[in-house]
C-alpha positions as CSV (number, residue, x, y, z in Angstrom):
1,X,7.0,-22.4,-10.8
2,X,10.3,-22.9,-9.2
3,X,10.3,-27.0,-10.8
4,X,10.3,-28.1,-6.8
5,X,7.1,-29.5,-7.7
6,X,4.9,-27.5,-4.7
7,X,2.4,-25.5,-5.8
8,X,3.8,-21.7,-6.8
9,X,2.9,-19.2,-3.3
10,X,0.5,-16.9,-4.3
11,X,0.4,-13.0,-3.8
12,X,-1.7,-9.8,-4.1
13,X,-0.1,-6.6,-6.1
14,X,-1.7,-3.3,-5.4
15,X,-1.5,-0.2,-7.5
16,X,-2.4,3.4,-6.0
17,X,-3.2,6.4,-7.6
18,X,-3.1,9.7,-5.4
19,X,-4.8,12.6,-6.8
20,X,-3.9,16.4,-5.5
21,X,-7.4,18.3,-5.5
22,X,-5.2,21.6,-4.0
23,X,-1.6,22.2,-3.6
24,X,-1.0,24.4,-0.9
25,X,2.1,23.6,0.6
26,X,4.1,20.2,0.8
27,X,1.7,17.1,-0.5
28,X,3.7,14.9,-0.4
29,X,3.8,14.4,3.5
30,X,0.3,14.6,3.4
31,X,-0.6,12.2,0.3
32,X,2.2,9.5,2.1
33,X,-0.4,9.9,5.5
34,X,-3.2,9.4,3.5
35,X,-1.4,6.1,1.6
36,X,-0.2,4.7,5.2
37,X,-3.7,5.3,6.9
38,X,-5.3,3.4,3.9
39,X,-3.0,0.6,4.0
40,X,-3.4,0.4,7.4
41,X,-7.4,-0.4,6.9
42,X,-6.9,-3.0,4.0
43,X,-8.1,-5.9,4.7
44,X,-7.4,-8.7,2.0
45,X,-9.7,-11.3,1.4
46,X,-9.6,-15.1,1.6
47,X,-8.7,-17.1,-1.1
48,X,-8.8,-20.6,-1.7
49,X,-6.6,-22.8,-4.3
50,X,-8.0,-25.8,-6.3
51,X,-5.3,-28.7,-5.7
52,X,-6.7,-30.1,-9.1
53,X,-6.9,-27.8,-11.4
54,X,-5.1,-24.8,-9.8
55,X,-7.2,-22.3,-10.0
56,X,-7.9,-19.8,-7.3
57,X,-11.2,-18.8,-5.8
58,X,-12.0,-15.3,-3.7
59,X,-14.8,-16.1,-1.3
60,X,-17.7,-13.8,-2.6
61,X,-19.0,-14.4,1.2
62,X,-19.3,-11.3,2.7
63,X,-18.9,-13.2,5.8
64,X,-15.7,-14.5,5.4
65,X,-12.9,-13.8,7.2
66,X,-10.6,-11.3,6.0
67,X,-7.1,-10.9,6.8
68,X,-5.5,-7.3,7.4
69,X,-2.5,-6.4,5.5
70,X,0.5,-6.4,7.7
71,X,2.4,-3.6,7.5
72,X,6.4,-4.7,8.7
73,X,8.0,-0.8,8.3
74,X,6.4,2.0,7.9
75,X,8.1,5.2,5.8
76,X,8.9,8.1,6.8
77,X,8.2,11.5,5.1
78,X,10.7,14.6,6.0
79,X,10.4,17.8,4.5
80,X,12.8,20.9,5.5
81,X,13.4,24.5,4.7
82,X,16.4,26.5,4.2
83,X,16.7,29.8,5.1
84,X,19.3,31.8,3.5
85,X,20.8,35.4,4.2
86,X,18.1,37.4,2.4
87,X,15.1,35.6,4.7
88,X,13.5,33.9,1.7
89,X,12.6,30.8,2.2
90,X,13.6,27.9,-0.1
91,X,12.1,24.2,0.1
92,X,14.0,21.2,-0.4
């Protein structure tokens, strides 16, 4: 409550957990795919505030409309390798 007197905007948090089944080369790249392709198909559900009381109801409808999570930027995952004088390869 900012004491404007409008009702507080509401928001959704969302906690991910990425589990590594094998680790055969650089996972991260591929885990921050798998995260981006995943938001990209969320679809958040509709909501609906009670003026009066304030409490806020998620429609159990199946058919109500959801709305898809907007993604504004998307990241971008880099990896490179350094070779050195001896040929071995070192990761960064």
């Amino acid at each position: 409550d900012d004491g404007s007197g409008a009702p507080p905007r509401l928001s959704w948090v969302l906690y991910v957990d990425l589990y590594v089944i094998n680790y055969d080369g650089n996972c991260y790249d591929a885990a921050l795919a798998a995260l981006l392709a995943a938001l990209a198909d969320t679809r958040l559900p509709a909501v609906q505030r009670d003026v009066d009381s304030g409490v806020v109801y998620e429609h159990a409808n199946a058919d109500a409309p959801c709305t898809p999570l907007v993604l504004r930027r998307w990241p971008a995952s880099l990896t490179f390798a350094v070779l050195d004088a001896h040929k071995r390869v070192r990761t960064a």
